[in-house]
N, C-alpha and C positions, 0 to 999 in steps of 0.2 A: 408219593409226592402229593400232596395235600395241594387243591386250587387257591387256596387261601393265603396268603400270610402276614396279613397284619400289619405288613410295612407301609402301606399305603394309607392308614387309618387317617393320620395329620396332614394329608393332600400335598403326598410327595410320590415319586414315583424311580425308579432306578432305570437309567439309561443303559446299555449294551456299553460296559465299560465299567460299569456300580456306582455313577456318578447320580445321587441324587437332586432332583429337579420337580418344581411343581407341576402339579398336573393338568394346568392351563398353562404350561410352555408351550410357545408357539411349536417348538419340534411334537411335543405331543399330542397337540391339536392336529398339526403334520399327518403324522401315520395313524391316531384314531380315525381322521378323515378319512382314510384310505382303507381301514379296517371295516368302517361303515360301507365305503364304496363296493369293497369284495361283499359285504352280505349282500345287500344289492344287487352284485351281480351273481352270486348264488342264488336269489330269487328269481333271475330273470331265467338263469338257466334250467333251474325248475320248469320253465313252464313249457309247453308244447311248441317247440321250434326244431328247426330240421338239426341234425347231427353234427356238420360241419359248423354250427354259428354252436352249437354246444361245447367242442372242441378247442374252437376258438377262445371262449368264453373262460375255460380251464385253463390253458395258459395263458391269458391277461391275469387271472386272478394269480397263478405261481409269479407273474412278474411281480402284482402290487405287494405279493409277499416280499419280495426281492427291496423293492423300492423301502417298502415301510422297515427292514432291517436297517437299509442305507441312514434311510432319519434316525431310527432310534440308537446309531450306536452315536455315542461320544466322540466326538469331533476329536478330541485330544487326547483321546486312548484308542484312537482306531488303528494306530500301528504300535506292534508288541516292541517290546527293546530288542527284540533277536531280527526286528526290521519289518516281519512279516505282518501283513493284513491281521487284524482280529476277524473283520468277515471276514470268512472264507467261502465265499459262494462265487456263481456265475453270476453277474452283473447285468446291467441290461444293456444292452450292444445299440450299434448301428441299424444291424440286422433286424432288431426285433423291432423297430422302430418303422422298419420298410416294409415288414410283413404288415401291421397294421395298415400301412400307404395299401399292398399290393390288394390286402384286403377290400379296404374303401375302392379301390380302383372294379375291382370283380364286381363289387355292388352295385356302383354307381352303373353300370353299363347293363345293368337288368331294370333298371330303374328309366320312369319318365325325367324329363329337365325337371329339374327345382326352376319355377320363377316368383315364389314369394315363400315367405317365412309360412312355416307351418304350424299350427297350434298340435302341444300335444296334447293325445289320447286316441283312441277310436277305438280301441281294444286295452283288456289287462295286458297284454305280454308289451303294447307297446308302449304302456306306459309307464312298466318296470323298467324299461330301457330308459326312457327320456327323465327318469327319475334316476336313473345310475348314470346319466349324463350329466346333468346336473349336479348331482356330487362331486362327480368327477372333478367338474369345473372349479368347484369349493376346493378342493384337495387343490389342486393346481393352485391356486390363488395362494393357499396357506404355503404351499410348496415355495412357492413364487417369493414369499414373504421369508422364509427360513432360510433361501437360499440369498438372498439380500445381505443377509444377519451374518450367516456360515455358510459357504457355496461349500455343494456335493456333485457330485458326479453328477454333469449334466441332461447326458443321455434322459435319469430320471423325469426331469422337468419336461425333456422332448415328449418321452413317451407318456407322461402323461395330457400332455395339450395332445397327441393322435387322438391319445384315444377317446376324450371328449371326441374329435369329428368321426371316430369308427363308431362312436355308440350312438352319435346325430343318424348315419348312414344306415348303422343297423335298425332303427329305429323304421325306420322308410321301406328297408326290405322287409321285414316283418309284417311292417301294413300291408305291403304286397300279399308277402304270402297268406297272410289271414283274412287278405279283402277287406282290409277297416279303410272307412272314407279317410285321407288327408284334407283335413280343414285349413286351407290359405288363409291366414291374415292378410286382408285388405282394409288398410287402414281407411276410416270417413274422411272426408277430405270437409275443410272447414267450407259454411254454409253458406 
């Protein structure tokens, strides 16, 4: 199978269904977003962090694989005539939604109080995080916007507003563990 094929040349693109659609469709903007998110968070998992935030980090990206199937298939071919699902996958649950919670929960409780907004950086690894947070947020927004248009399975849009705050969280434990300072923003106050 050749990576190539040419269908895409006139800036169109085949949705999970064979339904073609531009390639600045909001659904495609959708799960590129997401697509860009997972590198991202391939990068981050690259770098020197302990095993379990790597772990974790492996299956968020099997979810946003999960999620960005949900966007790309065709809304109007996503059930076969014989009734059944065209995806056929595992979905993204309740479950996985509270693991993310239980997650954030385990960190915050290693962590000092947050009392002001934090600038990112202090380190690369933490700021491959607040950079896959960021994305994140983008994907949500676009998510946010498609699902307006065409709602999909909810759960999606939960899981991904968590994980914005699991990758804010992770972002913090990270500092910890690699000793980078957290810079507060303290705004000036007028003169």
């Amino acid at each position: 199978m050749k990576i190539y094929t040419k269908t895409g040349d006139k800036g169109t693109t085949a949705l999970f269904g064979g339904t073609r659609v531009s390639k600045h469709n909001i659904r495609i903007e959708s799960y590129g977003t997401l697509d860009e998110l997972n590198s991202y968070l391939g990068l981050l998992r690259d770098q020197e962090i302990d095993a379990h935030s790597k772990a974790t980090l492996i299956s968020i990206q099997e979810k946003l694989f999960v999620i960005g199937a949900i966007l790309a298939t065709d809304p109007e071919k996503a059930v076969l005539k014989n009734g059944k699902e065209r995806l056929n996958i595992e979905k993204v649950s309740e479950a996985d939604i509270q693991h993310l919670e239980q997650e954030m929960d385990a960190m915050d409780a290693q962590l000092p109080p947050m009392t002001h907004f934090i600038l990112p950086g202090g380190h690369q690894t933490v700021s491959f995080c607040h950079v896959s947070r960021a994305v994140c947020r983008r994907a949500e927004r676009l998510a946010t916007a498609l699902y307006q248009e065409v709602p999909f399975e909810e759960n999606a849009l939960k899981y991904l507003n968590r994980l914005s705050d699991y990758l804010f969280v992770l972002a913090r434990k990270l500092s910890k563990d690699l000793q980078a300072e957290e810079i507060k923003w303290i705004p000036e106050k007028k003169g």
